[in-house]
Residue frames as a rotation matrix with the C-alpha (Angstrom) as fourth column:
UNK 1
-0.103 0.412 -0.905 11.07
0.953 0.301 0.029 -19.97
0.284 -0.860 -0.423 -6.38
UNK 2
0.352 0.616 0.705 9.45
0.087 -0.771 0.630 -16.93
0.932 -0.160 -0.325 -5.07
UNK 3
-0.267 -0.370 -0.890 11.24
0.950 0.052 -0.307 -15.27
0.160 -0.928 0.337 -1.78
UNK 4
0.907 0.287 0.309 9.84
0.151 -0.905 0.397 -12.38
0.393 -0.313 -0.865 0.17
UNK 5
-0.160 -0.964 -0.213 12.49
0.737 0.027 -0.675 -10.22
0.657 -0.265 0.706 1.34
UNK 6
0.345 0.612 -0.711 12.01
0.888 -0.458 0.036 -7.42
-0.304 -0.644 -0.702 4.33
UNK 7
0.489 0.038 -0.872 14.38
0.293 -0.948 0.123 -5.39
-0.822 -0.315 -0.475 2.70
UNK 8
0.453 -0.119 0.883 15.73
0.877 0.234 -0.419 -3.70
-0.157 0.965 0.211 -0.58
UNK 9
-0.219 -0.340 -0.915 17.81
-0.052 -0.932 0.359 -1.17
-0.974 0.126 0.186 -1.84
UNK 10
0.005 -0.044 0.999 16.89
1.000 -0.001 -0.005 0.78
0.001 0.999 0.044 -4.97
UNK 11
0.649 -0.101 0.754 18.66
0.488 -0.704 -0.515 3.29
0.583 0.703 -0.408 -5.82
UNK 12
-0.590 -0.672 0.448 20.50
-0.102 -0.489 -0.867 5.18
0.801 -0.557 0.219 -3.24
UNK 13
-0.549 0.054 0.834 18.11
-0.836 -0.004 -0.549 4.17
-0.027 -0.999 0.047 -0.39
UNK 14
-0.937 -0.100 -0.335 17.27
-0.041 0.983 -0.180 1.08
0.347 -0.155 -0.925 1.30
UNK 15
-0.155 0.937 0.314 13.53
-0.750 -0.319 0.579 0.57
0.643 -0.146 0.752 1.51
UNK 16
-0.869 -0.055 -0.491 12.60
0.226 0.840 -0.493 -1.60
0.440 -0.539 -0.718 4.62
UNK 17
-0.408 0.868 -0.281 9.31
0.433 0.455 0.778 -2.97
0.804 0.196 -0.562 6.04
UNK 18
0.171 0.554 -0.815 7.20
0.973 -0.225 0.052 -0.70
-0.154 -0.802 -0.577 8.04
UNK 19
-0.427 -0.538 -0.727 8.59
0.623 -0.758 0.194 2.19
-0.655 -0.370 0.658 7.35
UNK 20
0.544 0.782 0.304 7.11
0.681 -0.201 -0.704 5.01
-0.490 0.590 -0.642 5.03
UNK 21
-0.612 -0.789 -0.059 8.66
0.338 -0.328 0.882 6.49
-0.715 0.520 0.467 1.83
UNK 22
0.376 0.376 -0.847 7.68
-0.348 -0.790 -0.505 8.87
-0.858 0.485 -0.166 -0.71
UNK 23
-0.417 -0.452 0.789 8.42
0.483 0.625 0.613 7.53
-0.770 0.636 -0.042 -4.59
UNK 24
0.125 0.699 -0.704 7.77
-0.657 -0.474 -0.587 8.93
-0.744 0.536 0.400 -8.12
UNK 25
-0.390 0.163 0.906 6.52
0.178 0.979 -0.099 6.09
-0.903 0.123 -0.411 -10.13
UNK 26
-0.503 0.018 -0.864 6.81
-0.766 -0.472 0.436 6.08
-0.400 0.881 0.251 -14.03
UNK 27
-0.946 0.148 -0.288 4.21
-0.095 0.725 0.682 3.31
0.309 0.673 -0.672 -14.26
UNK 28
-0.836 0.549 0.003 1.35
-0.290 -0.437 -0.852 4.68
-0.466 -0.713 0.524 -12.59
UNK 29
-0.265 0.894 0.361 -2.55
0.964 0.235 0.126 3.83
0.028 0.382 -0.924 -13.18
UNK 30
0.614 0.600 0.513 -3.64
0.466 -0.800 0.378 7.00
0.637 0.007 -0.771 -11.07
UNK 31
0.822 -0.565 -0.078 -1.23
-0.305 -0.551 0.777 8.01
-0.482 -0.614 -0.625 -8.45
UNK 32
0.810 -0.468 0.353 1.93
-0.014 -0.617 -0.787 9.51
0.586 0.633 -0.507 -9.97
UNK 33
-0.423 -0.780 0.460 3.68
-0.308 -0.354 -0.883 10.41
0.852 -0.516 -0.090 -6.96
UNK 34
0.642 0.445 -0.624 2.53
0.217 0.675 0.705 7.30
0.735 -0.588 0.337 -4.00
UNK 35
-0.610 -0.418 0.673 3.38
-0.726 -0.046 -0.686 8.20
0.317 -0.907 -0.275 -0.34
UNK 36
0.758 0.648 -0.072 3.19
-0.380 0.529 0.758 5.08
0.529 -0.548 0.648 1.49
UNK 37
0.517 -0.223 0.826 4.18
-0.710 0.427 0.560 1.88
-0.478 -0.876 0.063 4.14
UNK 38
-0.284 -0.247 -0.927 6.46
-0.740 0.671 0.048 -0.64
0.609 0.700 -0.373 2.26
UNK 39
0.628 0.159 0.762 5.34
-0.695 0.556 0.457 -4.09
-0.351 -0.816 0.459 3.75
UNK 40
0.076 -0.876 0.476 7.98
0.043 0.480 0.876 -6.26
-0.996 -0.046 0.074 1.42
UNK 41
-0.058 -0.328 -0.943 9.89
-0.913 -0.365 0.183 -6.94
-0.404 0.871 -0.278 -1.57
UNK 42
0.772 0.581 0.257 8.55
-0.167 0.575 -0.801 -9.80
-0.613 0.575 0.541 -4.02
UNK 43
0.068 -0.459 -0.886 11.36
-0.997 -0.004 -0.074 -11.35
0.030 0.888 -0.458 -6.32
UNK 44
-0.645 -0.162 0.747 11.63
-0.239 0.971 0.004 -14.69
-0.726 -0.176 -0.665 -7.99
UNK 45
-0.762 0.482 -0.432 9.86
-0.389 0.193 0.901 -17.18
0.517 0.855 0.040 -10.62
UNK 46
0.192 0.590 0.784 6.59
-0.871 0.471 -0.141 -18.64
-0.453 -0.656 0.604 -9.25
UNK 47
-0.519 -0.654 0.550 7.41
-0.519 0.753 0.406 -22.41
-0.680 -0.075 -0.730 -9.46
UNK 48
-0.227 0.256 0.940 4.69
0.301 0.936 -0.182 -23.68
-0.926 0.241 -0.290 -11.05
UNK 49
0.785 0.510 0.351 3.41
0.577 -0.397 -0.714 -20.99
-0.224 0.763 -0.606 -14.19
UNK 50
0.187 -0.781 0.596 7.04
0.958 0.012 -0.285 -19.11
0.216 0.625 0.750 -14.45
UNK 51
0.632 0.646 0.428 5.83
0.662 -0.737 0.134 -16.32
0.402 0.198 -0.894 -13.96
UNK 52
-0.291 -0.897 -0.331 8.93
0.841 -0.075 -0.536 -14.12
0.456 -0.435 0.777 -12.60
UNK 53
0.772 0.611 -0.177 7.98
0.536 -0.475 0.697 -11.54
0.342 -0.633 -0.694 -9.78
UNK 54
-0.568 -0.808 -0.157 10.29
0.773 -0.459 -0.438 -8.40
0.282 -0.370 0.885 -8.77
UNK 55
-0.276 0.265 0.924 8.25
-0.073 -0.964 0.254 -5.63
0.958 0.003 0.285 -6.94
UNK 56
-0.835 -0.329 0.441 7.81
0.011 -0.811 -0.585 -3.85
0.550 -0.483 0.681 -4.27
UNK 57
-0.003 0.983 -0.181 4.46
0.700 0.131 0.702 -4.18
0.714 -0.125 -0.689 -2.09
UNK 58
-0.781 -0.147 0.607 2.72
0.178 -0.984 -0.009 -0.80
0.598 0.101 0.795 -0.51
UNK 59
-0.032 0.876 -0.481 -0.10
0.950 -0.124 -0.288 0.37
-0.312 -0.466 -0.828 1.46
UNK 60
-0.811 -0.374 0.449 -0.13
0.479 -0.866 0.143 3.58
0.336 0.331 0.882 -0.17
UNK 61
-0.813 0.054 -0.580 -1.58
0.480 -0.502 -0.719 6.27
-0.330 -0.863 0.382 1.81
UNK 62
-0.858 0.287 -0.427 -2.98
-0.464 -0.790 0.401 8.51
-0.222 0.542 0.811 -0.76
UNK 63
-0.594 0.753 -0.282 -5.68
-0.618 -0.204 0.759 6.06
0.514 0.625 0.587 -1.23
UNK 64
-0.570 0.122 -0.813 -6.90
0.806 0.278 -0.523 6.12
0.162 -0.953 -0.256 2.35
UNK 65
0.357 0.807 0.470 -9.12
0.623 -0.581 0.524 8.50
0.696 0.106 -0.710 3.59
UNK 66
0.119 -0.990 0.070 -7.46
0.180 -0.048 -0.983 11.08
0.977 0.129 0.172 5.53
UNK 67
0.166 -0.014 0.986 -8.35
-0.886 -0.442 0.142 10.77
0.434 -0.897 -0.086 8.61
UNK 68
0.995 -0.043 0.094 -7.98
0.006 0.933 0.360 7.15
-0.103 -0.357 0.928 8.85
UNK 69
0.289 -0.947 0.139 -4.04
0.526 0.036 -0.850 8.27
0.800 0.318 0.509 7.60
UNK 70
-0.023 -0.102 0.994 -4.09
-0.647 -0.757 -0.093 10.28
0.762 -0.645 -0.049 10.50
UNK 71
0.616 0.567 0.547 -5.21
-0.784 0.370 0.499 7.66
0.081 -0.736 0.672 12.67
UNK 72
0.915 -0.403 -0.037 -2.80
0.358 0.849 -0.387 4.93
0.188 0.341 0.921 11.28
UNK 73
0.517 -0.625 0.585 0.01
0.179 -0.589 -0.788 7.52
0.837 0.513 -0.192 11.29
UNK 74
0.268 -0.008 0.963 -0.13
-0.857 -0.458 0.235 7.92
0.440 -0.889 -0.130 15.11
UNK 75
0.987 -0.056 0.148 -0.29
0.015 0.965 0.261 4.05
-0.158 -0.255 0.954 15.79
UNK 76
0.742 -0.641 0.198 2.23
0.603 0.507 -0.616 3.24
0.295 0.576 0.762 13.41
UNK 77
0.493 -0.441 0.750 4.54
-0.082 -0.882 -0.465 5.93
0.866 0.167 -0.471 14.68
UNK 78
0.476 -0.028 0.879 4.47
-0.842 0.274 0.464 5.08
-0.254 -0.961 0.107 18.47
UNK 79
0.885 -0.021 0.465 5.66
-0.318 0.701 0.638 1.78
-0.339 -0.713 0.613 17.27
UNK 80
0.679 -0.659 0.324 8.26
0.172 -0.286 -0.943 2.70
0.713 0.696 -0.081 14.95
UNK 81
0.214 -0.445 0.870 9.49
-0.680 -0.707 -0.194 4.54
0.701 -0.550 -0.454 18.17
UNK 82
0.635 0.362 0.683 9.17
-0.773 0.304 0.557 1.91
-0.006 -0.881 0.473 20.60
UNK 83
0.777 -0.389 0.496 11.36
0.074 0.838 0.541 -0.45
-0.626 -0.383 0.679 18.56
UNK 84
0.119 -0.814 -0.568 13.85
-0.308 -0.574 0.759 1.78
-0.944 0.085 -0.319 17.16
UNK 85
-0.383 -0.099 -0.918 12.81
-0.908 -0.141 0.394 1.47
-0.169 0.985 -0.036 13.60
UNK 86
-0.852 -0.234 -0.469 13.13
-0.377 0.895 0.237 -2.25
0.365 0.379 -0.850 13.45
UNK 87
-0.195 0.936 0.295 9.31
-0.518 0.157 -0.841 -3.45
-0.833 -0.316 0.455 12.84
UNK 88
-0.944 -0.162 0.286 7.88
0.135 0.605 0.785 -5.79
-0.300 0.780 -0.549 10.48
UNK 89
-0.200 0.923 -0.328 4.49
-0.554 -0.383 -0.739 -5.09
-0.808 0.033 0.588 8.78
UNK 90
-0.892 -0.017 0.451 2.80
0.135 0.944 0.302 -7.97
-0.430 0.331 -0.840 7.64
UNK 91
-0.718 0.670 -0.188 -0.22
-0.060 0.209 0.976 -8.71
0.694 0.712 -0.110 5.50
UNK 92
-0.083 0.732 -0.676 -1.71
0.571 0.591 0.570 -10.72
0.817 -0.339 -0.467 8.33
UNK 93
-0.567 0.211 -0.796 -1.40
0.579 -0.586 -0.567 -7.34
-0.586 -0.782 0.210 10.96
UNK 94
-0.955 0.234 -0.182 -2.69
-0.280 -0.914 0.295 -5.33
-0.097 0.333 0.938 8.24
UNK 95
-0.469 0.779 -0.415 -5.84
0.098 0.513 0.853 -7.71
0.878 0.359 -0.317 8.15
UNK 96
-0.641 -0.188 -0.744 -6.01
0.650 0.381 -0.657 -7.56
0.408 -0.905 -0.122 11.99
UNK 97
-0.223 -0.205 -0.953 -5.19
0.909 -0.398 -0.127 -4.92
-0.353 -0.894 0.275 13.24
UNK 98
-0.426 0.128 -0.896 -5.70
-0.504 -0.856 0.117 -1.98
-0.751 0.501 0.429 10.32
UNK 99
-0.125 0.621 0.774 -8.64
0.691 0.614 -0.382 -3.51
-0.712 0.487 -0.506 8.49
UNK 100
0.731 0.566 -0.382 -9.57
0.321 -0.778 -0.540 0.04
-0.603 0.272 -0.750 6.75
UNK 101
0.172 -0.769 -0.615 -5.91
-0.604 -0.576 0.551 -0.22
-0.778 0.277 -0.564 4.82
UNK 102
-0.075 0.186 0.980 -6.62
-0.106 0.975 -0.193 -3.10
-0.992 -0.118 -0.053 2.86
UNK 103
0.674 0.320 0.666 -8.12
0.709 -0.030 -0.704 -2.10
-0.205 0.947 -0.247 -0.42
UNK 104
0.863 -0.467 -0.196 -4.54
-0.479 -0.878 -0.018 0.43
-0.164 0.109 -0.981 -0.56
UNK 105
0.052 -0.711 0.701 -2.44
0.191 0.696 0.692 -2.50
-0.980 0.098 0.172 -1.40
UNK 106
0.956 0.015 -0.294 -0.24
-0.294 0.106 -0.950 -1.87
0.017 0.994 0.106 -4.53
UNK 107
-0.159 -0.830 0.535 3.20
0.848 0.163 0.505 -3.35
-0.506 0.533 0.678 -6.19
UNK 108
0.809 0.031 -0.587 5.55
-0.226 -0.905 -0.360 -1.49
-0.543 0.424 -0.725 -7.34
UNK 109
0.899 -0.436 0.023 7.66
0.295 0.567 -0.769 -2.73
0.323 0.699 0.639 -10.22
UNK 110
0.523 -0.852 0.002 11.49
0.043 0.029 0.999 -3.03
-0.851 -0.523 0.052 -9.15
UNK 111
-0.315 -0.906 0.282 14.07
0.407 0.140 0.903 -1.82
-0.858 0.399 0.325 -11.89
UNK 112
-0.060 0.164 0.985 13.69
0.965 -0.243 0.099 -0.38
0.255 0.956 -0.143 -15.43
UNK 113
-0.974 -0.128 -0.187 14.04
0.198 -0.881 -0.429 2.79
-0.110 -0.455 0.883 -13.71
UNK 114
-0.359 0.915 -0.183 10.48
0.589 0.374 0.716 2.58
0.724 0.150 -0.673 -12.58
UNK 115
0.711 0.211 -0.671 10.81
0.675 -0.475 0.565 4.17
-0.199 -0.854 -0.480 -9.05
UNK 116
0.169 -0.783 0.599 12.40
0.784 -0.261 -0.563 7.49
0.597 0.565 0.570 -9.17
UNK 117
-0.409 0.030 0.912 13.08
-0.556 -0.801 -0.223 10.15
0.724 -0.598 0.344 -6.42
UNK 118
0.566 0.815 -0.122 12.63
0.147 0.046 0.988 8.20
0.811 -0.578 -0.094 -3.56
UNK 119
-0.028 -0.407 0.913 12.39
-0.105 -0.907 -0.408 8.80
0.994 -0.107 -0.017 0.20
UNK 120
-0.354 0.254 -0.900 12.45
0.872 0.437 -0.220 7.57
0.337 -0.863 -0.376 3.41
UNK 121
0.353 0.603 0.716 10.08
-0.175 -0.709 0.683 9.96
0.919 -0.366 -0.145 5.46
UNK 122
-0.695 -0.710 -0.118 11.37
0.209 -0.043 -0.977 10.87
0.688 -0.703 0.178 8.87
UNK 123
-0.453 0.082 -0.888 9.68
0.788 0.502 -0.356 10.71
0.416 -0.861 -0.291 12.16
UNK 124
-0.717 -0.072 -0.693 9.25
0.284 -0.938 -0.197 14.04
-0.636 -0.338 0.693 12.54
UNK 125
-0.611 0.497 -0.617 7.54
-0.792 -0.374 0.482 15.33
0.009 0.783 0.622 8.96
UNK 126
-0.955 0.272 0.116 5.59
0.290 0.784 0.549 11.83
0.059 0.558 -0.828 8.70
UNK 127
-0.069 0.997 0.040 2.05
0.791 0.079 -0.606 13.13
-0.607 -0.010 -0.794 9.84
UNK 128
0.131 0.225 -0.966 2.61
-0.287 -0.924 -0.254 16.27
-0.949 0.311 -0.056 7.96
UNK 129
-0.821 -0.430 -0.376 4.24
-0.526 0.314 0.790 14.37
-0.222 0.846 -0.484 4.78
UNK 130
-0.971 0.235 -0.046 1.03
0.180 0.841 0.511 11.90
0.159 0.488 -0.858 4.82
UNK 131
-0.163 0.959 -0.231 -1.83
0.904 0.051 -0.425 12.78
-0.396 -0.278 -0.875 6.34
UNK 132
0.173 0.249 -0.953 -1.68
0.063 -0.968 -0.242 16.77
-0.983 -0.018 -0.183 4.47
UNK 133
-0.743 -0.637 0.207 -1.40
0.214 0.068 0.975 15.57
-0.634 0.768 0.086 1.20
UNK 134
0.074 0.908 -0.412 -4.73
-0.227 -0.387 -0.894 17.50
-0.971 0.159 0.177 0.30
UNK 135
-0.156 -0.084 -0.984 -4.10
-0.927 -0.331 0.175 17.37
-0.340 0.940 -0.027 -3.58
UNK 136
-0.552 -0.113 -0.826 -3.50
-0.722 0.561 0.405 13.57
0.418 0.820 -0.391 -3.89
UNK 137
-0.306 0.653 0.693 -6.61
-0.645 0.393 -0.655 11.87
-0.700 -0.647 0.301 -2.53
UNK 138
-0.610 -0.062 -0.790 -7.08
-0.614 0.668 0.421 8.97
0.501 0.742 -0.445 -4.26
UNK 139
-0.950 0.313 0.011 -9.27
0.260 0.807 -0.530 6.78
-0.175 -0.501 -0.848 -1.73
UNK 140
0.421 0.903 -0.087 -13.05
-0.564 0.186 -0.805 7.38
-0.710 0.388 0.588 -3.71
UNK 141
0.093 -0.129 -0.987 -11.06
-0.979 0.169 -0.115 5.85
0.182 0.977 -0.111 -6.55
UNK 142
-0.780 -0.464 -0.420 -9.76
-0.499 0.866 -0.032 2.93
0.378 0.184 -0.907 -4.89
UNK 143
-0.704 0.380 0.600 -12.96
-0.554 0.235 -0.799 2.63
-0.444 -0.895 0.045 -3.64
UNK 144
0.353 0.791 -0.500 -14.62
-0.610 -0.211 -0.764 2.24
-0.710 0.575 0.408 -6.59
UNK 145
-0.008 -0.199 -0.980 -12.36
-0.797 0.594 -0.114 0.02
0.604 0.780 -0.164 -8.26
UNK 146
-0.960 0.021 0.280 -12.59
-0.138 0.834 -0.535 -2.46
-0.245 -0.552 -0.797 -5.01
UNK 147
-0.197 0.931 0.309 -16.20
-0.167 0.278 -0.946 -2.65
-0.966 -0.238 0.101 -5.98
UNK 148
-0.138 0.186 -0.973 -16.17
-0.981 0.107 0.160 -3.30
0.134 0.977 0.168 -10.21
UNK 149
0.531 0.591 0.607 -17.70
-0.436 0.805 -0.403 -6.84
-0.727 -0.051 0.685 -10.96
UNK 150
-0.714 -0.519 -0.470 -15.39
-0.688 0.391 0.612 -9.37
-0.134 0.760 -0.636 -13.19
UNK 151
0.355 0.662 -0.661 -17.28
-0.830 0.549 0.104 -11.78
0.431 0.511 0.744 -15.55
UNK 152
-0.450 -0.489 0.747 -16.75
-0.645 0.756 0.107 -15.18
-0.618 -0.434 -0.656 -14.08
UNK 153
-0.877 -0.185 0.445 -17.43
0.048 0.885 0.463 -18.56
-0.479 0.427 -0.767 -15.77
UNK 154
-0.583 0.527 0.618 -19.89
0.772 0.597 0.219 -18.77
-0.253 0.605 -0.755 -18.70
UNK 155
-0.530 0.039 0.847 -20.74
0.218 -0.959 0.181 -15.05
0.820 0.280 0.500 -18.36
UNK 156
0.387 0.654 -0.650 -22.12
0.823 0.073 0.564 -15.51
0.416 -0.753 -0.510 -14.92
UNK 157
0.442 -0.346 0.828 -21.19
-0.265 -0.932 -0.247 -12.24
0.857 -0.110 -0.503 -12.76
UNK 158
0.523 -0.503 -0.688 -18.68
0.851 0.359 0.385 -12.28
0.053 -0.786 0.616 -9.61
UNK 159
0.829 -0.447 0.337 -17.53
-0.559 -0.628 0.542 -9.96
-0.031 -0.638 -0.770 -6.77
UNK 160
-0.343 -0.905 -0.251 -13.58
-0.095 0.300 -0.949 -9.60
0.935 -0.302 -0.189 -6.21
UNK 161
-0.559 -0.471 -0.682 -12.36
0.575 0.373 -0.728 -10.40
0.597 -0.800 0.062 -3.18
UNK 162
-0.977 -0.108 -0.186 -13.32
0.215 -0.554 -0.804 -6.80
-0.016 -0.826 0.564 -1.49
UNK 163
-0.832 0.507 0.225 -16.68
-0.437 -0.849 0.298 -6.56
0.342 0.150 0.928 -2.64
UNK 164
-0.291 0.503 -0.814 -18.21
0.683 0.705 0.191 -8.65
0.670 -0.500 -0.548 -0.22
UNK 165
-0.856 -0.010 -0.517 -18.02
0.427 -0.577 -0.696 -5.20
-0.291 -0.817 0.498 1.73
UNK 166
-0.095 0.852 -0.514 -20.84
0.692 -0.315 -0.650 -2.85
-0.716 -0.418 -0.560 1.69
UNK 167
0.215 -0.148 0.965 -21.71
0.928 -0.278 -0.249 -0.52
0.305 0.949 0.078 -0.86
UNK 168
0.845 0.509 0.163 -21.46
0.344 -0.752 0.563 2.55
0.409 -0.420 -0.810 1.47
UNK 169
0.060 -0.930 0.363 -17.93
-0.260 -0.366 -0.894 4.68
0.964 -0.040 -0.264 1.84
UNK 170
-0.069 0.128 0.989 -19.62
-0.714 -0.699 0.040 5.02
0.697 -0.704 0.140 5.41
UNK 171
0.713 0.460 -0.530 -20.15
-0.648 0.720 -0.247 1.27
0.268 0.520 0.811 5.84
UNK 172
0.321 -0.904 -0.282 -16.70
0.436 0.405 -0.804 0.33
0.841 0.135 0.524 4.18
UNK 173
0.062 -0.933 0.354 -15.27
0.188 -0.337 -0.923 2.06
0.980 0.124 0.155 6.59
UNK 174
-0.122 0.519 -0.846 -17.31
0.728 0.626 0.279 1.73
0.674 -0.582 -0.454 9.44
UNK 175
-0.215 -0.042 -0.976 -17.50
0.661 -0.742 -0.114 5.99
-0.719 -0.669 0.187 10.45
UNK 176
0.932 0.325 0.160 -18.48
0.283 -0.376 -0.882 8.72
-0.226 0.868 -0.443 8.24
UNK 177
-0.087 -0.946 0.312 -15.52
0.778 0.131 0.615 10.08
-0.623 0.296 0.724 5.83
């Protein structure tokens, strides 16, 4: 059975939901070193295919544009403050309420010494820790993989999920970038 949990310790710090940590991930596609929002931890078999689930789920910053990280950073900050840490960050607010953070969902594998060096970002450093990470911009890539075409049944073509959006950064996002 498959339980979501809000919180986790690995390693020497306790990663809990809403909050934003720094990690250096030794299973990377494209981002190496992901600063992001944890929204929960994933562990368990799925009941019916087996399938056994143990990771970590992200909004990872770096592949945001960076003024929308700027923009998210401020929100999210004010309400961090408002309820002394203790905030849940769901899927269904991130659909809501921060539509433009969507295609920045990743898992991060739990154990095999996968995550290394991580960090809870502090209150203080968080717009400077996320939103000034000039070097790792990653949010043309994830754009571009939210738009790749998978072969669906009989070789017909089919759009994932996100690519019902527009083809236009300016568009997707609904301001220039």
């Amino acid at each position: 059975m498959i339980t979501v949990y809000k919180q986790v310790r690995e390693g020497t710090v306790w990663f809990k939901s809403g909050h934003f940590y720094t990690i250096a991930y030794t299973n990377f596609e494209n981002d190496p070193m992901p600063t992001g929002v944890m929204l929960n931890y994933i562990k368990g078999a799925h009941p019916k295919t087996g399938n056994y689930h143990n990771y970590i789920q992200m909004i990872n910053m770096n592949y945001v544009p960076r003024n929308y990280r700027k923009k998210f950073v401020n929100d999210w900050k004010q309400t961090l403050i408002n309820n002394k840490g203790d905030v849940l960050l769901t899927w269904k607010k991130i659909r809501s309420r921060f539509p433009y953070l969507q295609f920045a969902l990743r898992r991060y594998f739990v154990g095999k010494n996968y995550i290394r060096n991580q960090k809870e970002v502090i209150n203080e450093d968080l717009e400077k820790v996320v939103v000034s990470s000039y070097t790792r911009d990653y949010s043309l890539t994830a754009f571009k993989q939210s738009l790749k075409i998978k072969a669906g049944a009989k070789g017909s073509r089919r759009r994932t999920n996100l690519s019902n959006r527009p083809s236009s950064r300016n568009k997707w996002f609904g301001a220039p970038v």
